[in-house]
C-alpha positions in Angstrom: 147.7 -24.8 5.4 148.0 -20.9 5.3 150.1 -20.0 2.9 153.3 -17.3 3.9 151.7 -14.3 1.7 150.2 -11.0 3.6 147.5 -11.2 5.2 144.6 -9.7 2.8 145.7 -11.9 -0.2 145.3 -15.3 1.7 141.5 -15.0 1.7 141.2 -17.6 -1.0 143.9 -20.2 0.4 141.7 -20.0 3.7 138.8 -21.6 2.3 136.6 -18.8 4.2 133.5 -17.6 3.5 133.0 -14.3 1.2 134.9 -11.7 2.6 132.4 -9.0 4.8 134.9 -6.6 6.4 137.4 -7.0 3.1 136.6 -3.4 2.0 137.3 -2.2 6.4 140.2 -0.3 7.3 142.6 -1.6 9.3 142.4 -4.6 6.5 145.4 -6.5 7.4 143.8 -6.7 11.4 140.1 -6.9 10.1 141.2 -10.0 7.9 142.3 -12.0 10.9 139.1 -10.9 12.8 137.0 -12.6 10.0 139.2 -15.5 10.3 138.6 -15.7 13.9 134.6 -14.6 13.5 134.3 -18.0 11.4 135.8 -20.2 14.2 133.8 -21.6 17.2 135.4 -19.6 20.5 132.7 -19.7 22.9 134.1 -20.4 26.3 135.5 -23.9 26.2 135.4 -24.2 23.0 138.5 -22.9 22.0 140.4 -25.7 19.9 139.1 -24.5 16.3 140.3 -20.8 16.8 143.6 -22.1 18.3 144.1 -24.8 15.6 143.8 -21.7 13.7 146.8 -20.1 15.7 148.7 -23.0 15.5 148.3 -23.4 11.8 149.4 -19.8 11.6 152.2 -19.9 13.6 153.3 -23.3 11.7 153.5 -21.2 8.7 155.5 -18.2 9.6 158.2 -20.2 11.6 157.2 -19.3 14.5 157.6 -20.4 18.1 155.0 -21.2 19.7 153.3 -22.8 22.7 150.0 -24.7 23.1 148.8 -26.2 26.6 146.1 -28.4 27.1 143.6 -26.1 27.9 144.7 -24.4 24.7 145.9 -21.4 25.6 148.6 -20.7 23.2 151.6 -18.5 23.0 153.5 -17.1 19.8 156.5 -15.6 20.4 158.4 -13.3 17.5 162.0 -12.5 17.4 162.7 -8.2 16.6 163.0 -6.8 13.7 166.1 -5.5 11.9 167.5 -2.7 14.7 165.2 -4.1 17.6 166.4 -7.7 17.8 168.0 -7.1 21.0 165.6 -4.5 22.8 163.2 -5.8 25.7 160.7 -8.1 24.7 157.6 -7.1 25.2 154.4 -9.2 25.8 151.2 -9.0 24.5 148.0 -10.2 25.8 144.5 -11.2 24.3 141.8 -13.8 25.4 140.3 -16.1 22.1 137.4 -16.5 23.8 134.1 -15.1 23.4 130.4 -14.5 25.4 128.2 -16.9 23.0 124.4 -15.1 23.5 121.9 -15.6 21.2 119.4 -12.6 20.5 115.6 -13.3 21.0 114.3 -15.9 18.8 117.6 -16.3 16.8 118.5 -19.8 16.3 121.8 -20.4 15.3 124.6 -22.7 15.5 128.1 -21.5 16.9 129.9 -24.2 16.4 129.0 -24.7 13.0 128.2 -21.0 11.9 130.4 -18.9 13.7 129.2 -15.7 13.8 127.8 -14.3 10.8 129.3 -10.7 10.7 127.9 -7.4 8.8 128.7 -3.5 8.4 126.3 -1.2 9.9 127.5 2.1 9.1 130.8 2.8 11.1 129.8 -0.4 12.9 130.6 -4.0 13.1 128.3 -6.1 14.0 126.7 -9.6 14.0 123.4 -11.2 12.8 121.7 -12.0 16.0 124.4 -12.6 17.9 127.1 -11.7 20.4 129.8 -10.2 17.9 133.1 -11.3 20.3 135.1 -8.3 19.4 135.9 -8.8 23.1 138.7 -10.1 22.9 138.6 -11.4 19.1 139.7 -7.6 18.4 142.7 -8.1 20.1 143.8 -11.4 19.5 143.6 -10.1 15.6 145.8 -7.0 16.5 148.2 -9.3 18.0 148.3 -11.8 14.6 148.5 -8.6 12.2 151.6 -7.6 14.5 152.9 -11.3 14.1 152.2 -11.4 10.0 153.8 -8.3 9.7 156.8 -7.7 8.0 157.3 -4.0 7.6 156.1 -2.9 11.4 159.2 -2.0 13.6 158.4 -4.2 16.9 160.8 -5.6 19.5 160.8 -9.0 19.7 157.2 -10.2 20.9 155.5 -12.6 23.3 151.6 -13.0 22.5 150.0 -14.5 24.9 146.5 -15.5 23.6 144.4 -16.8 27.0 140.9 -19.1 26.7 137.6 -19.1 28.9 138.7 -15.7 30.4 135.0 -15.2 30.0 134.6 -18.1 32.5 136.0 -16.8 35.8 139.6 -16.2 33.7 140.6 -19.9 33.6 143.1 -19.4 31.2 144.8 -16.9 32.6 145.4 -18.8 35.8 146.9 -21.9 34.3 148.9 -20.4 31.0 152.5 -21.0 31.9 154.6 -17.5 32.4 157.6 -19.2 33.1 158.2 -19.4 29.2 158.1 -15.7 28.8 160.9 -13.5 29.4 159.2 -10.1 29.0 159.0 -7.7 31.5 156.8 -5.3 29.7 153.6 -5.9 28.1 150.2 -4.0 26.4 146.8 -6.0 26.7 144.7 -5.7 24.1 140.9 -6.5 25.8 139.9 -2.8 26.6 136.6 -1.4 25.1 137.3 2.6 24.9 139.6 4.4 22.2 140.3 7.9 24.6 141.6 5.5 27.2 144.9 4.1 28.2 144.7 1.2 30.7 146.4 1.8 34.3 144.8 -0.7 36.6 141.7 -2.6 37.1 139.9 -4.4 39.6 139.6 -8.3 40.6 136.8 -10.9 40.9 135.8 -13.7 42.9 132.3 -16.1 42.1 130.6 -17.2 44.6 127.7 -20.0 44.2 124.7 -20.5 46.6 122.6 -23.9 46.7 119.9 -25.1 47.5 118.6 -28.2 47.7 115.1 -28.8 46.0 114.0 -31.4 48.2 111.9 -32.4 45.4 108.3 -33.7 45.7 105.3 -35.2 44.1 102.3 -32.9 44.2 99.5 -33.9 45.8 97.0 -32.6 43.7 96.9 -31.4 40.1 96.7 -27.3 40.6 97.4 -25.0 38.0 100.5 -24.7 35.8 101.7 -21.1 35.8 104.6 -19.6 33.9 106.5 -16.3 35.1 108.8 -15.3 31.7 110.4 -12.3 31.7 112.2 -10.8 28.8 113.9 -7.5 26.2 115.8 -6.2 29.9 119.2 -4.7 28.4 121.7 -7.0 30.3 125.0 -6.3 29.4 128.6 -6.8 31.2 128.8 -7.2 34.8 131.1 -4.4 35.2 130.9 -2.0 32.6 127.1 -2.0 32.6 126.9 -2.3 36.1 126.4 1.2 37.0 123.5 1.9 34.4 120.7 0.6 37.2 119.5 -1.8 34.5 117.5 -4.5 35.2 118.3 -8.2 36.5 116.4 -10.6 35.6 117.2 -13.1 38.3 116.5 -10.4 41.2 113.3 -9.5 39.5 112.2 -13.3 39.1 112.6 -13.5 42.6 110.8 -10.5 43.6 108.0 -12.1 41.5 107.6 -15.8 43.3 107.9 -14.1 46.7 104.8 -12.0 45.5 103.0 -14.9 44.1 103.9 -17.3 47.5 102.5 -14.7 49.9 99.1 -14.6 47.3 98.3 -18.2 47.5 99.6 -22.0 47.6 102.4 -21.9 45.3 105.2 -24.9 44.7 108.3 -24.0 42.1 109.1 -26.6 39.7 111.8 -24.5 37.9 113.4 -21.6 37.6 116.3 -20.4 35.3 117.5 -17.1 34.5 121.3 -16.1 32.5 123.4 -17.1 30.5 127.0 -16.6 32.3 127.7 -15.1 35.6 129.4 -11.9 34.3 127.0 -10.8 32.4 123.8 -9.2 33.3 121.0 -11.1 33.3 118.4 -10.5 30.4 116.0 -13.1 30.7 114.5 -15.4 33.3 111.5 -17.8 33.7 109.5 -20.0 36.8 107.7 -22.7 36.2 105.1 -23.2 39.0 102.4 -25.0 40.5 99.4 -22.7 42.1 96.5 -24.0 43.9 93.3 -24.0 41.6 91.5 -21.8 44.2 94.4 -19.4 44.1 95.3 -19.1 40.9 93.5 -16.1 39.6 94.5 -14.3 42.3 97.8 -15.2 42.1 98.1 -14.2 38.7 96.7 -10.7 39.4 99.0 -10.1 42.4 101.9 -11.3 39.7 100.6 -8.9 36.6 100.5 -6.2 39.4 104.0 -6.8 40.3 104.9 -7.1 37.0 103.3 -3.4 36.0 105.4 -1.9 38.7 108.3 -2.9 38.0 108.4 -1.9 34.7 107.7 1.0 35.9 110.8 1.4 37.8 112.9 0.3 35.1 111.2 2.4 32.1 114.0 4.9 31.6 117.0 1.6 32.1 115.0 -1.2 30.0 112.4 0.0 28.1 111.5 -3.0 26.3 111.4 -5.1 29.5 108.6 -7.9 28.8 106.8 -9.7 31.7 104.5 -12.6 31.0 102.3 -14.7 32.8 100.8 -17.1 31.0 98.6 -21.0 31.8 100.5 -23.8 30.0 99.4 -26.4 29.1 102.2 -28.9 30.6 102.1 -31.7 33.3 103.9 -30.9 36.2 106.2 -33.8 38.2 107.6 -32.8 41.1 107.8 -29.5 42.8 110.3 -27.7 45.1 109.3 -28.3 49.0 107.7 -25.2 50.7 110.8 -25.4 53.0 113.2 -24.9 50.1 111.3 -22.3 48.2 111.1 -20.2 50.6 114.5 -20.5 51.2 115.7 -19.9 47.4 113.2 -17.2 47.3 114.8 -15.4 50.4 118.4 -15.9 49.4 117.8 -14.3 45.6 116.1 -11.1 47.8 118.5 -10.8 50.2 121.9 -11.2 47.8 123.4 -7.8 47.1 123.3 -7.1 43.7 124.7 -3.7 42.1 127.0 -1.4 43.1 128.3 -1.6 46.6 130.7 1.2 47.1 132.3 4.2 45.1 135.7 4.5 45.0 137.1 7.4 47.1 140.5 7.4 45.5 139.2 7.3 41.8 136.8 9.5 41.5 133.7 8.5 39.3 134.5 4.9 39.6 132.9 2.4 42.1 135.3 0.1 43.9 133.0 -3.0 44.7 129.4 -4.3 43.2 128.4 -7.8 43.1 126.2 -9.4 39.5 123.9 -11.7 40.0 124.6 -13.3 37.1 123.4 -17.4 36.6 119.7 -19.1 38.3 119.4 -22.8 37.1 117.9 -26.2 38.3 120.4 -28.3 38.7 119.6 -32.1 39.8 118.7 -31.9 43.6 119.5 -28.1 44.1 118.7 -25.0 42.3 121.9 -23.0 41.9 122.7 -19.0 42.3 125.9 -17.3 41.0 127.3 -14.5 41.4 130.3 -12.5 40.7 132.0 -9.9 43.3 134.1 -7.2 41.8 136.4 -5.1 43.5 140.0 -3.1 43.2 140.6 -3.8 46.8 140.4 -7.4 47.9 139.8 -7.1 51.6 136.6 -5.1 50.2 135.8 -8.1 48.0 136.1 -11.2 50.4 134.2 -9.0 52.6 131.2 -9.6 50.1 132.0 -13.2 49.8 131.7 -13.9 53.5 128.3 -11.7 53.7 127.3 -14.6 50.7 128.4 -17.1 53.4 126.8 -15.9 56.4 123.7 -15.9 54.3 123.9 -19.2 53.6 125.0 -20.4 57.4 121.6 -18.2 58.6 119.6 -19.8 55.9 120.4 -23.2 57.5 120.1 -27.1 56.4 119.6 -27.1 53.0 121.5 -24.2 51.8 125.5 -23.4 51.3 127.6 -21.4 49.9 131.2 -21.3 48.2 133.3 -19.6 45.8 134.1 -20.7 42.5 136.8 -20.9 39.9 139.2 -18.2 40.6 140.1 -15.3 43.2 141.6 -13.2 40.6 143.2 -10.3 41.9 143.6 -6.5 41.1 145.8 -4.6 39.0 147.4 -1.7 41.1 147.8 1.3 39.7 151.7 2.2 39.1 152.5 6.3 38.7 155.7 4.9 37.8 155.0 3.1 35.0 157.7 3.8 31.8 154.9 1.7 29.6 152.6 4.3 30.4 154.9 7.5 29.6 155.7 6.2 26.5 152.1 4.9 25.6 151.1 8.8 26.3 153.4 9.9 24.1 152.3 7.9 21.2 149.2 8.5 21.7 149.2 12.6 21.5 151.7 12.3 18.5 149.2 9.8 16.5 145.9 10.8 17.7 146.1 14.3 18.5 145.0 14.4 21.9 146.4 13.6 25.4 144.8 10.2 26.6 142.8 9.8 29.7 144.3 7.6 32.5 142.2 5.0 33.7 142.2 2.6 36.8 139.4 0.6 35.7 136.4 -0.8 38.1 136.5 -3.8 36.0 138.4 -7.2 36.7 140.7 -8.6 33.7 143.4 -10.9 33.4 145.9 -8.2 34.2 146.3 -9.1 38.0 147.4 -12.8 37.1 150.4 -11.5 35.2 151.7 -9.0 37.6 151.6 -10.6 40.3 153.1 -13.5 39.1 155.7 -11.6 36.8 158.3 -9.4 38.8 158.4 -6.0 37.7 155.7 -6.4 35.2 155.0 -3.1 33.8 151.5 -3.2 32.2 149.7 -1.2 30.3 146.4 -1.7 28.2 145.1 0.0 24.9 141.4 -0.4 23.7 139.3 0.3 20.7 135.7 1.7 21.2 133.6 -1.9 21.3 129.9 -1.2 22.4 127.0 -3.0 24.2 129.2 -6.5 25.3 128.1 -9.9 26.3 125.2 -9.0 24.4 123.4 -9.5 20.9 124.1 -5.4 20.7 127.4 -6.0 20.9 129.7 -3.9 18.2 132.7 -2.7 17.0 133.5 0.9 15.9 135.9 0.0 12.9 136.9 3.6 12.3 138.7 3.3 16.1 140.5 0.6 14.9 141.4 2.3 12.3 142.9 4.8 15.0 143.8 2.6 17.1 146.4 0.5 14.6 148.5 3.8 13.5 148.8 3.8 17.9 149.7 0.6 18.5 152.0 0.5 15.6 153.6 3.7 17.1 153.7 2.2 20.6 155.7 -0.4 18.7 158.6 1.5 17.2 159.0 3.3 20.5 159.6 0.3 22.3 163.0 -0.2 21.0 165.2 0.5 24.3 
């Protein structure tokens, strides 16, 4: 049980381990982000962090609600003078991008992630840190532990596998919030204050193996490639780095048209919004072919890294002989096929945006390759902040698949999450602005956002929603680079605390 003492003293009662970030300004939200780091949260795997809620809530009195998916919501009456302004909600997702750095073995579920201060920086030991959105769920429990910040009375709203195609956000139950104004918590810059964003859709391409038995022994050959950047599908997307799974592609079509190849597996990911840092095919050459194969390959493989030296400088492309005893193989029929569809699948950014300038309104990640059973599968994720734009895309993914023929199909997955519009009427955003000069100095910028959050869920389901988003400077997601500026935070509390007291009518 967590005892009802503030936040910073309760280390011991916690039973966690010695305290990294204990020394970190803001301590009282850098406590509950230690709490959190120890607890597994990878997408759907949510229950320890939100026992963890739950526990919490339990302790303060709190109201709160817990749905089977375990998305939770806390809800907190006003403080003394704001117990009958409008309540406000606030927003957060629990879950975190689990990626493990190169050669880093470690246990999430077990572990959590081990976190450690790198000069102004937070990060963690070979792994994704998950200050997206573990940052803001711990700004939102700070609020909730408080008992000296003004607030209205509050509605958090703490979402799981948003990270998944934004799962939780779909199914969390609005009707049991009353609010009709509300900040979200899971932006990434400190200048910025959050106007609008984009939406996503998945779509997932198969085909089917058609698996074989090789006729005759050949020649095991293994395509690896490896150290690309990655990154997120949206805020990365623009930086022309590397993907893996286009590359991998690129290379099979070069060694097929270089000799008698069959695939016997390919994989490449690790989620389908996040950039693709790593892939690998397994294949089967004919013995007569195979050194020439492999030359045509290393060729490849030397110009390409030449077109992404300035993007991914690190980028790694092996081909190597294993020793290994291949079973079956892909028909030529379906190879082909896969090979084609990877080539010809957008990937990147489709088109700017003309009423935003500097932002793109629509690009497409290639984001997951696996063998799967009978088919190998291809994901990918369509952003855009205008939907017709966006199931345009999706039906180019469709048509693909339909001139591709037996053997191959197409269809989305998980969620059509939609935009956020921008509002120029927004009071949320007035009075965010002000706060925001008086406490940091500066004005804000304004941002409509090329990327696709949970925002769209809530206003469109909520009438009247007036939405707004704060961040804090978080660096390199859905990666093993992944960081947290803790001096922004440090900023960024005095704001939100502000934004707070302002909220009162």
């Amino acid at each position: 049980m967590i005892m009802d003492v503030k936040a910073p003293e309760r280390a011991k009662e916690t039973g966690a381990a010695a305290r990294v970030l204990e020394n970190i300004e803001p301590r009282e939200v850098m406590f509950f982000f230690e709490e959190l780091s120890a607890r597994h949260r990878c997408s759907q795997h949510e229950k320890d962090a939100a026992d963890y809620v739950a526990e919490f809530a339990k302790a303060r009195d709190l109201e709160y609600h817990r749905d089977d998916l375990d998305n939770m919501i806390v809800k907190k009456p006003g403080t003394p003078g704001y117990e009958h302004s409008p309540t406000v909600i606030l927003h957060g997702h629990i879950d975190m991008v689990c990626k493990l750095d190169e050669g880093v073995s470690h246990d999430f579920a077990r572990d959590g992630v081990k976190l450690k201060v790198d000069g102004d920086r937070i990060r963690a030991e070979g792994t994704t840190l998950g200050a997206d959105n573990g940052l803001g769920i711990s700004y939102m429990l700070a609020l909730l532990d408080s008992d000296d910040i003004p607030h209205p009375p509050l509605e958090c709203v703490m979402t799981v596998m948003e990270e998944m195609g934004k799962v939780g956000g779909d199914n969390v139950d609005l009707t049991k919030l009353t609010g009709k104004r509300m900040i979200d918590f899971n932006w990434i810059e400190e200048k910025q204050l959050l106007a609008g964003c984009s939406g996503d859709v998945t779509c997932r391409i198969d085909v089917d193996a058609d698996w074989q038995v090789p006729d005759d022994a050949g020649v095991a050959m293994l395509i690896d490639i490896r150290g690309l950047l990655g990154g997120h599908c949206e805020f990365d997307i623009h930086l022309e780095r590397g993907n893996s799974i286009a590359l991998i592609g690129r290379l099979l079509r070069q060694a097929m048209q270089d000799g008698a190849v069959r695939i016997a597996n390919v994989s490449g990911g690790v989620q389908n919004n996040v950039i693709p840092a790593e892939a690998e095919a397994l294949i089967l050459v004919d013995p007569d072919a195979a050194d020439t194969v492999e030359e045509a390959v290393r060729d490849l493989a030397g110009k390409i890294r030449h077109e992404f030296r300035i993007s991914d400088p690190d980028m790694r492309i092996t081909v190597a002989r294993p020793d290994v005893t291949i079973e079956r193989v892909m028909s030529d029929a379906s190879a082909a096929k896969l090979v084609q569809a990877i080539a010809l699948l957008p990937n990147g950014i489709i088109n700017q945006n003309l009423e935003v300038e500097g932002n793109w309104e629509t690009s497409n990640n290639i984001g997951l390759l696996r063998t799967a059973g009978d088919r190998v599968e291809i994901t990918s994720t369509i952003t855009s902040a205008v939907t017709s734009r966006k199931h345009a895309v999706l039906d180019q993914m469709m048509m693909l698949a339909e001139l591709a023929g037996a053997g191959v199909s197409a269809k989305q997955i998980g969620l059509d999450a939609p935009e956020f519009p921008w509002n120029p009427e927004s009071r949320m955003l007035e009075i965010a602005k002000g706060c925001y000069e008086r406490v940091m100095g500066r004005k804000p910028d304004v941002l409509v956002s090329v990327c696709s959050l949970e925002l769209g869920m809530f206003t469109q389901r909520i009438d009247g929603l007036d939405t707004i988003g704060i961040g804090t400077n978080l660096y390199d997601l859905h990666s093993p680079k992944e960081s947290m500026d803790h001096t922004s935070a440090a900023r960024v509390w005095p704001l939100i605390k502000d934004v707070m007291a302002n909220l009162k009518d």
